[in-house]
Every structure is written in structure tokens, then in C-alpha cells.
PDB file with one MODEL, atoms N, CA, C and O in Angstrom:
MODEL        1
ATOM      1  N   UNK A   1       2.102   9.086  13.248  1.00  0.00           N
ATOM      2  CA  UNK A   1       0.723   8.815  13.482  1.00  0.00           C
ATOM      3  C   UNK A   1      -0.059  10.054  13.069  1.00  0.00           C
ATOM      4  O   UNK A   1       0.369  11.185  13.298  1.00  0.00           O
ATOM      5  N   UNK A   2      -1.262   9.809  12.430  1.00  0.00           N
ATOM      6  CA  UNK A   2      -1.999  11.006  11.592  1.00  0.00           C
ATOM      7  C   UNK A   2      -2.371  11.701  13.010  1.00  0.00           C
ATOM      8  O   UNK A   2      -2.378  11.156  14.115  1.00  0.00           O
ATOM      9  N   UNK A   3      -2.650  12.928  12.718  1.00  0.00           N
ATOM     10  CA  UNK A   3      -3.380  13.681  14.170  1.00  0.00           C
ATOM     11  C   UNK A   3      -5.113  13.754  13.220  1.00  0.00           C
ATOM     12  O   UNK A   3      -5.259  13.206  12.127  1.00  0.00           O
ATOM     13  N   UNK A   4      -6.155  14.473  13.880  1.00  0.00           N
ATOM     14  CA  UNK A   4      -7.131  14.822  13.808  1.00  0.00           C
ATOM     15  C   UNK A   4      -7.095  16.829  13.707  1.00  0.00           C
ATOM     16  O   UNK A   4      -6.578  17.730  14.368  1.00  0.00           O
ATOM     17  N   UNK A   5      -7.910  16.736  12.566  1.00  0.00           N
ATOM     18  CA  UNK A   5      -8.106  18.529  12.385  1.00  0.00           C
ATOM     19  C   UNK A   5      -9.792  17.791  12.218  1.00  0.00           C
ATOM     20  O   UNK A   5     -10.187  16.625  12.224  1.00  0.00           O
ATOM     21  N   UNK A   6     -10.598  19.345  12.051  1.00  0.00           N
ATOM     22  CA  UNK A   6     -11.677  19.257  11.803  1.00  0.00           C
ATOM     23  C   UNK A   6     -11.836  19.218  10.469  1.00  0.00           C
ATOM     24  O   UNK A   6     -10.768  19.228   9.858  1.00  0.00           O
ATOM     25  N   UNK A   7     -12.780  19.178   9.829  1.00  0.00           N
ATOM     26  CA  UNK A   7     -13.761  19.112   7.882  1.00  0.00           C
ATOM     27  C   UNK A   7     -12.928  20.261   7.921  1.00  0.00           C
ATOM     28  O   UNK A   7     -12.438  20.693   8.964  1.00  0.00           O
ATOM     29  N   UNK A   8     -12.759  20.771   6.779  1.00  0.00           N
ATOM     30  CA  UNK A   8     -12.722  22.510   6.292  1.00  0.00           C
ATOM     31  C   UNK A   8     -11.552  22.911   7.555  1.00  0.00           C
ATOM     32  O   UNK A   8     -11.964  23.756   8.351  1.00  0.00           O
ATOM     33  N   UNK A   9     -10.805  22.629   7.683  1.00  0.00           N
ATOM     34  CA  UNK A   9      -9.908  23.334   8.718  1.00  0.00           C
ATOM     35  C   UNK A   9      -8.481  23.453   7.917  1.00  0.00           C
ATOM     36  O   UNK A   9      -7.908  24.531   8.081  1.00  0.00           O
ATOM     37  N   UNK A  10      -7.825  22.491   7.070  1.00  0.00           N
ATOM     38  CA  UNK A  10      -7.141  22.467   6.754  1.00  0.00           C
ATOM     39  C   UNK A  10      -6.617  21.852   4.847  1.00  0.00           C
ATOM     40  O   UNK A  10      -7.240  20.914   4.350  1.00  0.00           O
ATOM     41  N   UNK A  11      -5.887  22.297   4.344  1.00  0.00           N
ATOM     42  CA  UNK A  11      -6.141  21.938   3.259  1.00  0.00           C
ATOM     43  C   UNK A  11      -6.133  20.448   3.016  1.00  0.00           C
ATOM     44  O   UNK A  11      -5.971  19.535   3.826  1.00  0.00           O
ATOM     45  N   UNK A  12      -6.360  20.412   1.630  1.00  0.00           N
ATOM     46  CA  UNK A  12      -6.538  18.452   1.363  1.00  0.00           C
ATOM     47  C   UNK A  12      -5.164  18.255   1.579  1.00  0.00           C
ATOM     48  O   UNK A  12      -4.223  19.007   1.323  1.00  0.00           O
ATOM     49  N   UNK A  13      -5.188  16.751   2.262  1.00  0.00           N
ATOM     50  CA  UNK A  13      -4.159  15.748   2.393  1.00  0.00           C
ATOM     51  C   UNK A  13      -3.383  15.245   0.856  1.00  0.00           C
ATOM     52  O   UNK A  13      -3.816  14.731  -0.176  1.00  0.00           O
ATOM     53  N   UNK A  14      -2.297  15.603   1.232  1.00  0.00           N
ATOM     54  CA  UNK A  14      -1.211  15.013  -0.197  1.00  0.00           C
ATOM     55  C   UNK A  14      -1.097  13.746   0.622  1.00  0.00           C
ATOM     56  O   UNK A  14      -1.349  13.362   1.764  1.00  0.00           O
ATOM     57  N   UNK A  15      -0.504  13.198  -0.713  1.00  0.00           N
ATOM     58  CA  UNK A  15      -0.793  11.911  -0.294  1.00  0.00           C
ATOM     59  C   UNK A  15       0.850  11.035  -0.574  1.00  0.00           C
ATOM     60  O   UNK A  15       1.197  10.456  -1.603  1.00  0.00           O
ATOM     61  N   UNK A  16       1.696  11.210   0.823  1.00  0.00           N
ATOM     62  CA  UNK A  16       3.493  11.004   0.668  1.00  0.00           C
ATOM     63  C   UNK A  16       3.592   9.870   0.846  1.00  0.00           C
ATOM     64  O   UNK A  16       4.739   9.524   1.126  1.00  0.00           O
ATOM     65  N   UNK A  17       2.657   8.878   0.796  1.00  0.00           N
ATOM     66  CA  UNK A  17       3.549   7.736   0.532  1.00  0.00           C
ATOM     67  C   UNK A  17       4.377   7.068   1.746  1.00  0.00           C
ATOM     68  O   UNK A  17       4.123   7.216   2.941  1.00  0.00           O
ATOM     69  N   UNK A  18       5.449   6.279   1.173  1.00  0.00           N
ATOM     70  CA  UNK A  18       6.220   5.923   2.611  1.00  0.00           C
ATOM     71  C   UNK A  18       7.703   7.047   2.446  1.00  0.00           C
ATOM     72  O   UNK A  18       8.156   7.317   1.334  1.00  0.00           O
ATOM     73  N   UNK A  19       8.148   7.454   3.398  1.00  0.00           N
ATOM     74  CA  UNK A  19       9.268   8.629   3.463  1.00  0.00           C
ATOM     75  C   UNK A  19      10.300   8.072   4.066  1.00  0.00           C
ATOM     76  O   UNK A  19       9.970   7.497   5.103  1.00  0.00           O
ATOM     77  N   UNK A  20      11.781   8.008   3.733  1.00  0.00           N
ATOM     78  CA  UNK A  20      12.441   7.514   5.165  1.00  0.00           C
ATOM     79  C   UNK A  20      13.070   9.084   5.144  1.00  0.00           C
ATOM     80  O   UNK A  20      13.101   9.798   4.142  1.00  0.00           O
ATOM     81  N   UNK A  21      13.512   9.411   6.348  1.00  0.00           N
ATOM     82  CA  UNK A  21      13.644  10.432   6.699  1.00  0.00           C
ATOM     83  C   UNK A  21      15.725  10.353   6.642  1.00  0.00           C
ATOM     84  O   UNK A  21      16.535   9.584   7.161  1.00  0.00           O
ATOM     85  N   UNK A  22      15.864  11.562   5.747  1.00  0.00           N
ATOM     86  CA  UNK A  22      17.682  11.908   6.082  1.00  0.00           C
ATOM     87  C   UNK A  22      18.546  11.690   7.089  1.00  0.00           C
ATOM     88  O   UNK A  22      19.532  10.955   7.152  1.00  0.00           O
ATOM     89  N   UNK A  23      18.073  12.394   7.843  1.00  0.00           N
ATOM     90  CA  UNK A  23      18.563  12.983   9.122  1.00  0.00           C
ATOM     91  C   UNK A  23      18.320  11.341   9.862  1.00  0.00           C
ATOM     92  O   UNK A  23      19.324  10.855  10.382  1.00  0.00           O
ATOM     93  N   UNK A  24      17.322  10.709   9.893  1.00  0.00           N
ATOM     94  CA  UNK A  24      17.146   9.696  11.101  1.00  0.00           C
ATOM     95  C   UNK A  24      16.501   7.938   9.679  1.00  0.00           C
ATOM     96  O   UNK A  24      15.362   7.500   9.516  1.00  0.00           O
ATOM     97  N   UNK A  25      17.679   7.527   9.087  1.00  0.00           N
ATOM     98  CA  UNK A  25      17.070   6.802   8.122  1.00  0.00           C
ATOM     99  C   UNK A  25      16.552   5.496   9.121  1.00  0.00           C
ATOM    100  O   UNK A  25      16.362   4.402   8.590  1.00  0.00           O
ATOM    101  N   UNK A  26      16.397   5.628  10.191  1.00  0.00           N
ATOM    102  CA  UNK A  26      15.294   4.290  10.978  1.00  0.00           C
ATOM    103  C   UNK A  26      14.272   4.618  11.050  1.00  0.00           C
ATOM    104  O   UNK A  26      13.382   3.779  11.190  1.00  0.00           O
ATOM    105  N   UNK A  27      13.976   6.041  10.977  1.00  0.00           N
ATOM    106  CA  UNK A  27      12.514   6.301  11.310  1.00  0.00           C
ATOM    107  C   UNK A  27      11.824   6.724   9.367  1.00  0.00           C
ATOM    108  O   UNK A  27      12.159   7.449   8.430  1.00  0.00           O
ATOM    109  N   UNK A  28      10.775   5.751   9.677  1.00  0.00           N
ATOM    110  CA  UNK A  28       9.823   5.752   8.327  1.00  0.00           C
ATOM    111  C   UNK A  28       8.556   6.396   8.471  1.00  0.00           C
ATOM    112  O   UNK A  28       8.004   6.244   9.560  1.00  0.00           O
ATOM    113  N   UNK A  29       7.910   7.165   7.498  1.00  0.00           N
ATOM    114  CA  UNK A  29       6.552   7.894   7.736  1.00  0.00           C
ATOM    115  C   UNK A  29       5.831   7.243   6.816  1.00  0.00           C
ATOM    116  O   UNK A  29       6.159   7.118   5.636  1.00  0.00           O
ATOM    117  N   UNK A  30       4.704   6.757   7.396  1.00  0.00           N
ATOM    118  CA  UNK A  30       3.862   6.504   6.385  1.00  0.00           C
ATOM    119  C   UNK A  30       2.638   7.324   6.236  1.00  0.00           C
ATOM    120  O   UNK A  30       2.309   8.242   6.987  1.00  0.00           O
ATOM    121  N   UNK A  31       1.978   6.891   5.165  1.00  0.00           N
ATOM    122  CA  UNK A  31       0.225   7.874   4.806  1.00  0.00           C
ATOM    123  C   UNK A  31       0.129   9.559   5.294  1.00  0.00           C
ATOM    124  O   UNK A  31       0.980  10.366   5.667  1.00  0.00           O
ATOM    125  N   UNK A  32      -0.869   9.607   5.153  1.00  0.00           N
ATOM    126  CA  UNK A  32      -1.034  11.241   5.702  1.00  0.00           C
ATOM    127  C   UNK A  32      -0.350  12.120   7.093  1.00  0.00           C
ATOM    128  O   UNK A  32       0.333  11.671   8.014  1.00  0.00           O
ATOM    129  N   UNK A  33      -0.718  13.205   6.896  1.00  0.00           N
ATOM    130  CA  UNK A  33       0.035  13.484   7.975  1.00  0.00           C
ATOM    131  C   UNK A  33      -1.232  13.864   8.702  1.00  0.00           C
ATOM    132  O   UNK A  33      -0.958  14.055   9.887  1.00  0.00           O
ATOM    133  N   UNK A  34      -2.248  14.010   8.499  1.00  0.00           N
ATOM    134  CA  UNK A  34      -3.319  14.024   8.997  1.00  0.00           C
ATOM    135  C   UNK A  34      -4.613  13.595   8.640  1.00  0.00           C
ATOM    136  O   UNK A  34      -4.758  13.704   7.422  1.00  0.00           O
ATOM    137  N   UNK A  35      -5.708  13.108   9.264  1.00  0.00           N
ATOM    138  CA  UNK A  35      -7.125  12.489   9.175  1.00  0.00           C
ATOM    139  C   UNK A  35      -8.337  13.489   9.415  1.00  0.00           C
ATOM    140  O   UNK A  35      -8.754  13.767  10.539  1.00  0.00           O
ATOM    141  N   UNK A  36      -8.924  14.062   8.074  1.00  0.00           N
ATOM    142  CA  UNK A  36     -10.403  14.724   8.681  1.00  0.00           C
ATOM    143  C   UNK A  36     -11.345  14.311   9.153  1.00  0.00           C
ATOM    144  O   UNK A  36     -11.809  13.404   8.461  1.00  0.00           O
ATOM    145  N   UNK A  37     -12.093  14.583  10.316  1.00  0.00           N
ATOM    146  CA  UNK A  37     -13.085  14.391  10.969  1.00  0.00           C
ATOM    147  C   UNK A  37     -14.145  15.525  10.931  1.00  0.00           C
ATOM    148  O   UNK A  37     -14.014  16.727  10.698  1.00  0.00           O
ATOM    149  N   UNK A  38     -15.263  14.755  11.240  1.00  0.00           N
ATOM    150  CA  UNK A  38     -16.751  15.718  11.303  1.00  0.00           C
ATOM    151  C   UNK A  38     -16.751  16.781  12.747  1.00  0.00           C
ATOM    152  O   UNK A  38     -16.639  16.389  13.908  1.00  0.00           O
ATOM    153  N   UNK A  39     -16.913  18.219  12.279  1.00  0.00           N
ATOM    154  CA  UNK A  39     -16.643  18.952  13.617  1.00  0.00           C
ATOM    155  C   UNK A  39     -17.849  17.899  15.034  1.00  0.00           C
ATOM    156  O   UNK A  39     -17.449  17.927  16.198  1.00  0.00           O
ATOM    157  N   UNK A  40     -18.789  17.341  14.808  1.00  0.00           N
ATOM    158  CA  UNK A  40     -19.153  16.671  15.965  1.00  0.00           C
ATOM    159  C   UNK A  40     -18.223  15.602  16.548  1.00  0.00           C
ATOM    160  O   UNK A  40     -18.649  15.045  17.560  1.00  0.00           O
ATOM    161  N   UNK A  41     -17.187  15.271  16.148  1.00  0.00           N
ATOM    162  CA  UNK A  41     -15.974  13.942  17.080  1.00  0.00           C
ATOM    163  C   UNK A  41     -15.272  15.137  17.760  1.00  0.00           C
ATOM    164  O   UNK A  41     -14.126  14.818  18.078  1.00  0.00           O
ATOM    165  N   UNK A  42     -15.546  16.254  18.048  1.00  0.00           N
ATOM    166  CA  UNK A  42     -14.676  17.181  18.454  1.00  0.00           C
ATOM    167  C   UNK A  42     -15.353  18.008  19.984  1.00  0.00           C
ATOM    168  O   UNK A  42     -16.507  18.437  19.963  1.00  0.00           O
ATOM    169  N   UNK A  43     -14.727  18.106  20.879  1.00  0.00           N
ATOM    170  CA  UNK A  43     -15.636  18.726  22.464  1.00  0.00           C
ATOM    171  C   UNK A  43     -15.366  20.058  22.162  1.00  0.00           C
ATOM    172  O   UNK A  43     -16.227  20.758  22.696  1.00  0.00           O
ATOM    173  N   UNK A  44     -14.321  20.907  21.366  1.00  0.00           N
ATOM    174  CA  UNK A  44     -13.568  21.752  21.348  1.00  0.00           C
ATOM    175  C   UNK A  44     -12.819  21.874  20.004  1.00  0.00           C
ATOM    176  O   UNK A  44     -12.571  20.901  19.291  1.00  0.00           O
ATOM    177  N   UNK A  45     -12.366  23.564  19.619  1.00  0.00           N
ATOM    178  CA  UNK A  45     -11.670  23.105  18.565  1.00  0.00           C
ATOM    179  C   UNK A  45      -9.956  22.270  18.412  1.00  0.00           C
ATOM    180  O   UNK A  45      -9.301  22.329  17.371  1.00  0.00           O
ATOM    181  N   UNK A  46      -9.556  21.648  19.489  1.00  0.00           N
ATOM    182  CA  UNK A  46      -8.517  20.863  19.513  1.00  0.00           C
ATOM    183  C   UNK A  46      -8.914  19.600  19.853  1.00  0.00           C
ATOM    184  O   UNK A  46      -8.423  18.642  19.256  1.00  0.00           O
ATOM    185  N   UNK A  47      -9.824  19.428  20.823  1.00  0.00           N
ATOM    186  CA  UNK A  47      -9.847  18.203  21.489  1.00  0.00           C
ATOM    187  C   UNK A  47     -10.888  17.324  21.531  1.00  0.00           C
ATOM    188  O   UNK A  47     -11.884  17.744  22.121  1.00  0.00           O
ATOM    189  N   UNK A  48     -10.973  15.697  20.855  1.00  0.00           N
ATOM    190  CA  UNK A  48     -11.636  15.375  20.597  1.00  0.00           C
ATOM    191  C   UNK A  48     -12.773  15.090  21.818  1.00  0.00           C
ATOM    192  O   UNK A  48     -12.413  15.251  22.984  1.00  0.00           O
ATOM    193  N   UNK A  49     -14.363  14.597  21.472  1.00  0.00           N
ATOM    194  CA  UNK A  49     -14.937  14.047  22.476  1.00  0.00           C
ATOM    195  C   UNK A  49     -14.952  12.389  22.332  1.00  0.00           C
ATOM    196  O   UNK A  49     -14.246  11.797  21.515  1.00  0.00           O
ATOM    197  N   UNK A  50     -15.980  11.649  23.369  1.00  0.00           N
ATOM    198  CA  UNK A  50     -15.272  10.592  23.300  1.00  0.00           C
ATOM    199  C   UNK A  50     -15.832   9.669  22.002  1.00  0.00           C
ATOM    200  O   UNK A  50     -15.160   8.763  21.509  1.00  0.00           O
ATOM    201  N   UNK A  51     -16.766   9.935  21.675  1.00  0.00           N
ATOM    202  CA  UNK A  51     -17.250   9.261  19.844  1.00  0.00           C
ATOM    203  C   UNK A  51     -16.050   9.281  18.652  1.00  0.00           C
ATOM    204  O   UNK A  51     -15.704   8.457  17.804  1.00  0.00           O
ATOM    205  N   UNK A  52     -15.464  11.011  19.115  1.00  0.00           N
ATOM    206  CA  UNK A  52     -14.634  11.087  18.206  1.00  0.00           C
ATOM    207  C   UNK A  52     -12.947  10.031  18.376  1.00  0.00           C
ATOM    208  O   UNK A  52     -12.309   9.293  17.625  1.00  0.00           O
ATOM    209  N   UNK A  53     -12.814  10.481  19.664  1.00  0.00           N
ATOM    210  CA  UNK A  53     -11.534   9.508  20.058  1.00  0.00           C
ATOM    211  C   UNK A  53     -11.929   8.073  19.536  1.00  0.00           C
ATOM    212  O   UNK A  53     -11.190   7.440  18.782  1.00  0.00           O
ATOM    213  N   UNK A  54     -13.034   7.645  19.946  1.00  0.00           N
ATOM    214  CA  UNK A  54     -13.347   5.732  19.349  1.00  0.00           C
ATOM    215  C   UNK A  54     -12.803   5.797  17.811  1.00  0.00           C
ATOM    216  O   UNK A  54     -11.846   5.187  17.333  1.00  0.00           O
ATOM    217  N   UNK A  55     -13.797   6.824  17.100  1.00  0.00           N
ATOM    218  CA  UNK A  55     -13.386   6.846  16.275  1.00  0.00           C
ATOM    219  C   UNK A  55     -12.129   6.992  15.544  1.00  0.00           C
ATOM    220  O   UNK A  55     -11.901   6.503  14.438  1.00  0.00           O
ATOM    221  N   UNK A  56     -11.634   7.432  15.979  1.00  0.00           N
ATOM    222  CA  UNK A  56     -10.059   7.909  15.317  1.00  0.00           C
ATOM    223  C   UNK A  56      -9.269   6.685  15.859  1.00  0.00           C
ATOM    224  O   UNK A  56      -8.407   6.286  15.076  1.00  0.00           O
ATOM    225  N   UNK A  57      -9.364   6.072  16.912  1.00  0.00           N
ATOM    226  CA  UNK A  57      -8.864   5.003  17.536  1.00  0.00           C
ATOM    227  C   UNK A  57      -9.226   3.955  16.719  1.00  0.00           C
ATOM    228  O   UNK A  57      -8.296   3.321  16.222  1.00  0.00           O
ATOM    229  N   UNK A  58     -10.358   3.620  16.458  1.00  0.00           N
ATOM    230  CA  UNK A  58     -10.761   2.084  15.324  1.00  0.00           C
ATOM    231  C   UNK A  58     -10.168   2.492  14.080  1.00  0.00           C
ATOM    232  O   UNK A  58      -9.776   1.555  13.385  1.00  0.00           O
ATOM    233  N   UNK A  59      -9.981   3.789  13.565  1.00  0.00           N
ATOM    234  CA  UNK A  59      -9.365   4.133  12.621  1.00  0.00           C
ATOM    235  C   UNK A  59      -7.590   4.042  11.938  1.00  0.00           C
ATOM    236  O   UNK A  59      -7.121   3.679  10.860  1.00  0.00           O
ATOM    237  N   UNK A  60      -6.973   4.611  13.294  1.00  0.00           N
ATOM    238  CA  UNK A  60      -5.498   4.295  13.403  1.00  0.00           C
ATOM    239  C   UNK A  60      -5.516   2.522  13.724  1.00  0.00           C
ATOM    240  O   UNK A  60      -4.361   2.129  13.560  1.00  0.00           O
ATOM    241  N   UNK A  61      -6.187   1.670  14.012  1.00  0.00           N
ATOM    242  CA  UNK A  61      -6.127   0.225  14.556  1.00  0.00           C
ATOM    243  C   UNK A  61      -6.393  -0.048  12.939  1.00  0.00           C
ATOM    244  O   UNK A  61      -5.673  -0.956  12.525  1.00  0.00           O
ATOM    245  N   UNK A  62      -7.021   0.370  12.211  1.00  0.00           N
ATOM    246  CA  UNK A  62      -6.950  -0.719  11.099  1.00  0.00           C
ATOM    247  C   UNK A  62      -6.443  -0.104  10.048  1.00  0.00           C
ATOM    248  O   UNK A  62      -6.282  -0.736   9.004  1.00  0.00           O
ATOM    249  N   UNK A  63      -5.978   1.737  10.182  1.00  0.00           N
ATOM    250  CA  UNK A  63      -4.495   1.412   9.234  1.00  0.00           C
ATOM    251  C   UNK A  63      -3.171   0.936   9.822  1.00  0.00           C
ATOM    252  O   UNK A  63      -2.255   0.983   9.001  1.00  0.00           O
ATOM    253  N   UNK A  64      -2.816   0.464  11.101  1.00  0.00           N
ATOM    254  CA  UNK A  64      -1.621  -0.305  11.012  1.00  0.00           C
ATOM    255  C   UNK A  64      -2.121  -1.249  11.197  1.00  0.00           C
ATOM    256  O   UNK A  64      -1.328  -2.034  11.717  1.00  0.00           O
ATOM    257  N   UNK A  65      -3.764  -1.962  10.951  1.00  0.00           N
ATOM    258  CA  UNK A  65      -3.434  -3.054  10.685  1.00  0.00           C
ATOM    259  C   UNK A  65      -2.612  -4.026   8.991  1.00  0.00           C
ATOM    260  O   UNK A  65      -2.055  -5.045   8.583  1.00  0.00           O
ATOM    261  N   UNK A  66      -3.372  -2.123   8.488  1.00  0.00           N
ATOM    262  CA  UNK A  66      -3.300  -3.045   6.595  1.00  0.00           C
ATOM    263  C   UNK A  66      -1.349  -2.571   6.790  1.00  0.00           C
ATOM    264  O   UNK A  66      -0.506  -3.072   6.046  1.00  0.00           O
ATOM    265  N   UNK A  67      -1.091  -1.842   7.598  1.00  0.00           N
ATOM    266  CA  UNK A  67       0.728  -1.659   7.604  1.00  0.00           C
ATOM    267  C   UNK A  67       1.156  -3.217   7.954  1.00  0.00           C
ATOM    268  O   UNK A  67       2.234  -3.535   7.452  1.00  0.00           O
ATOM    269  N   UNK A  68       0.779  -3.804   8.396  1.00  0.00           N
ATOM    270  CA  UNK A  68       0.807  -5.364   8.901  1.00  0.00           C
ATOM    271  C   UNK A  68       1.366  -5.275  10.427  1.00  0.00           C
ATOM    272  O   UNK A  68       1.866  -6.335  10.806  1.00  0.00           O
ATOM    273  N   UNK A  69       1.378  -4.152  11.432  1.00  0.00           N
ATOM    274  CA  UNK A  69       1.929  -3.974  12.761  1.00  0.00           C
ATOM    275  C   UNK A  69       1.284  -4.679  13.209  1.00  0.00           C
ATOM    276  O   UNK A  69       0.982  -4.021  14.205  1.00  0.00           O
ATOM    277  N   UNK A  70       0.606  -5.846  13.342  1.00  0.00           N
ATOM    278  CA  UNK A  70      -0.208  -6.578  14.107  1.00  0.00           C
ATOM    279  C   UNK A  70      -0.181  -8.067  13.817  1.00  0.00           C
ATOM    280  O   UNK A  70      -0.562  -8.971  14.560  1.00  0.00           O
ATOM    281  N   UNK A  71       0.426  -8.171  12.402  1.00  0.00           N
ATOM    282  CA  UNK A  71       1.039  -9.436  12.306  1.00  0.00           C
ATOM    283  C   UNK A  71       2.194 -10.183  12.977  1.00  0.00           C
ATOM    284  O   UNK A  71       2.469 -11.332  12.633  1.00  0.00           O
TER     285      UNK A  71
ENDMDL
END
């Protein structure tokens, strides 16, 4: 699941695709490993406030929706 950094905090997102992992071939990674947000979704520099949580929440809900986890 992507985490949240702020704009400008971290470099641009590569973009890996689906991964199955060596060590554990059940577990699959998909898309980024992280999602930028506007420093205002943020109360703090770790922790989101609650605009930002909705946000990131409607966000992770409709990329596993296009993953089809909801079908």
C-alpha cells in the first residue's frame, strides 16, 4: 500500500509495475511505493490531517478498485 510523503519531499516515483517478490513469491507489489500530497493534507510533517486522510483514503479505494479487489 503506497504511504503519503509531502510535494518536494522525496524524489519522483519510478514507476515498478507489478513485482512478485523472491523470498515470499505470494506476496505481489503493485504501483508506487509512494503517493505525493499537497503539504496542506498534512497536521505535521508525518501525519496526515483529516482532509488529507479522506483524501488518500478515496484515493487507495479507487486504485484497488481499477486492481479489481472489489470485484
Amino acid at each position: 500500500m503506497p504511504h503519503a510523503v509531502r510535494d518536494g519531499q522525496a524524489a519522483p516515483e519510478a514507476d515498478p509495475g507489478t513485482q512478485v517478490h523472491a523470498t515470499q513469491p505470494r506476496v505481489i507489489t503493485h504501483g508506487p511505493t509512494y503517493w505525493t500530497l499537497p503539504p496542506s493534507n498534512f497536521s505535521d510533517p508525518v501525519h496526515m490531517n483529516r482532509i488529507g486522510s479522506q483524501r488518500y483514503t478515496q484515493r487507495l479505494a479507487q486504485y484497488l478498485d481499477q486492481l479489481g479487489e472489489f470485484h
